[in-house]
Structure formats: structure tokens, C-alpha cells
Kinemage of the C-alpha trace (Angstrom):
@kinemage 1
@onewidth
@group {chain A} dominant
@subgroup {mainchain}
@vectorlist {calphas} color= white
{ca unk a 1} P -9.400 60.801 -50.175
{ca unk a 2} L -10.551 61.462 -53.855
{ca unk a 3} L -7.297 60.104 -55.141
{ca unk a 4} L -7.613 57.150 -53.666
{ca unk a 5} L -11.204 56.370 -54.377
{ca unk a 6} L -10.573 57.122 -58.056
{ca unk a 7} L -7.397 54.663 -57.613
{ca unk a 8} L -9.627 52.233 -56.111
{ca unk a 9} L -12.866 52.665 -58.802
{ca unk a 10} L -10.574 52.895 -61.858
{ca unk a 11} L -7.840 50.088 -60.956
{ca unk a 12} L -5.156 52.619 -61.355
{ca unk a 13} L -1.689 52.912 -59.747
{ca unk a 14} L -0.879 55.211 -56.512
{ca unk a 15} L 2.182 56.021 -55.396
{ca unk a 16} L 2.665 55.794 -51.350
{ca unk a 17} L 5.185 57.592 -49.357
{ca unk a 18} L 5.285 56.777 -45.276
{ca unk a 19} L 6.854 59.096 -42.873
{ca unk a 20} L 7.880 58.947 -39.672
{ca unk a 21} L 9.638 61.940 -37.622
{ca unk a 22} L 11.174 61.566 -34.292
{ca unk a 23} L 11.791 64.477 -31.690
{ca unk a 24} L 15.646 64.133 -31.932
{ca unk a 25} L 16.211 67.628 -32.811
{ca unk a 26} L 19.321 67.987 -35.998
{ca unk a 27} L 20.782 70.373 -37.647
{ca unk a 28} L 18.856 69.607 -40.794
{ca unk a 29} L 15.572 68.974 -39.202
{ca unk a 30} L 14.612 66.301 -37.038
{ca unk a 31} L 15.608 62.411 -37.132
{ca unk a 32} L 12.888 60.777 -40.067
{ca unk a 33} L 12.257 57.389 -41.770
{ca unk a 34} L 10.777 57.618 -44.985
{ca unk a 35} L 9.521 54.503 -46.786
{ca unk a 36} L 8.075 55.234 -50.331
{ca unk a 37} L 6.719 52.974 -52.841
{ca unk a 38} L 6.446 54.675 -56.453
{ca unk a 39} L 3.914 51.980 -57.695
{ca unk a 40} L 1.331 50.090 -56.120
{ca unk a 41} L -2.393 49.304 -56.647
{ca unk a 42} L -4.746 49.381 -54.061
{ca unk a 43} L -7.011 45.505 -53.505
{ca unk a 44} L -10.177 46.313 -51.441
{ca unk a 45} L -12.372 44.381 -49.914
{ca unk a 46} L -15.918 44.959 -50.219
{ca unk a 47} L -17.332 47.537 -47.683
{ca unk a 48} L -20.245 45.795 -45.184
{ca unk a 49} L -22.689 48.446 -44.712
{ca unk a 50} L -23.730 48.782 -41.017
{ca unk a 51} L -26.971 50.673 -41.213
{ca unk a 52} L -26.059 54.410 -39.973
{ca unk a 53} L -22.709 53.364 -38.814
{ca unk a 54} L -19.317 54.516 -39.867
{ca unk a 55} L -18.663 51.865 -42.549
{ca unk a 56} L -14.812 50.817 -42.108
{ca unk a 57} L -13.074 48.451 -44.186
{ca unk a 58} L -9.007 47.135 -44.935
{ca unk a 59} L -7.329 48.169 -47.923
{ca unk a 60} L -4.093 45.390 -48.832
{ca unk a 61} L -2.234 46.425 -51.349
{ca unk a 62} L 0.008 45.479 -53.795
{ca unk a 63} L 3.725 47.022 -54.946
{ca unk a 64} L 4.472 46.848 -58.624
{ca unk a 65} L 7.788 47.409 -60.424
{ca unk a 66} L 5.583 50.012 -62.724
{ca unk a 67} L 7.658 47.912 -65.644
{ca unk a 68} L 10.092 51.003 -65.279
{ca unk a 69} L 10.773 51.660 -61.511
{ca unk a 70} L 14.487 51.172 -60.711
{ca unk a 71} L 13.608 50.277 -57.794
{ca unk a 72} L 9.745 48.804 -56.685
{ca unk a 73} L 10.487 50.327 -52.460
{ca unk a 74} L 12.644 52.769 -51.280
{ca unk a 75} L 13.988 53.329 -47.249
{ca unk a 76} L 15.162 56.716 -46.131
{ca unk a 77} L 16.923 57.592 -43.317
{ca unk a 78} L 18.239 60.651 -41.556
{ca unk a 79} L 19.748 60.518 -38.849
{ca unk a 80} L 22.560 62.333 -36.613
{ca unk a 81} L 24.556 58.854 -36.475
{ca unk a 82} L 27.585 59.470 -38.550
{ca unk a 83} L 29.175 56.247 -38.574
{ca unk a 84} L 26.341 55.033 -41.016
């Protein structure tokens, strides 16, 4: 996406948030596992271009503490299990 090309050509920080829903059906919504990461900074690896092929390449990445984060990861979890 834009924001993460600009990320990746200016060094700048992204934030990431993962989320993963299942099909147990609640009240609120359905059961979901959220990971988010307020900080982190993106460390490509250079792209091999293949000619006229769809040029793929990994992206590792790094989380920071942002020098102000509380906390550098975050889990969230909802779920119908009320003994948690």
C-alpha cells in the first residue's frame, strides 16, 4: 500500500494491528484475536527483478518501544469463555 511504501522509502514508523475472527457466533460479535503493535519499522530486503514477473519480496520487521509506548505489543482476546 502507499503507507507502507512511504514507511519503507522514508524509514518511518508504522503501526500494525493483526486480526483474526473465528465463526463462534457471541453476543458481542464473533470470537477475535487481535495482536497490535503501536511501533515498528519495516527492514526490506532488496526486491530481485524477474523480467515481466510479479516481483515478490519479505518484509522483517522490527517492534520499537516508540520511547513512549506503555507497552511495545498488545494481545486481545474475546471470547465467550467466562472463566478467563
Amino acid at each position: 500500500s502507499d503507507v507502507c511504501s512511504s514507511a519503507l522509502f522514508n524509514d518511518t514508523d508504522l503501526s500494525l494491528v493483526l486480526t483474526f475472527t473465528s465463526g463462534e457466533a457471541l453476543s458481542t460479535g464473533f470470537a477475535t484475536l487481535q495482536v497490535a503493535i503501536p511501533v515498528c519499522r519495516l527492514e526490506p530486503e532488496t526486491p530481485n527483478v524477474n523480467g515481466s514477473e510479479v516481483i515478490e519480496t519479505d518484509y522483517n520487521f522490527s517492534v520499537l518501544d516508540g520511547l513512549s509506548a506503555t507497552q511495545p505489543l498488545w494481545v486481545i482476546i474475546r471470547t465467550a469463555d467466562t472463566a478467563l
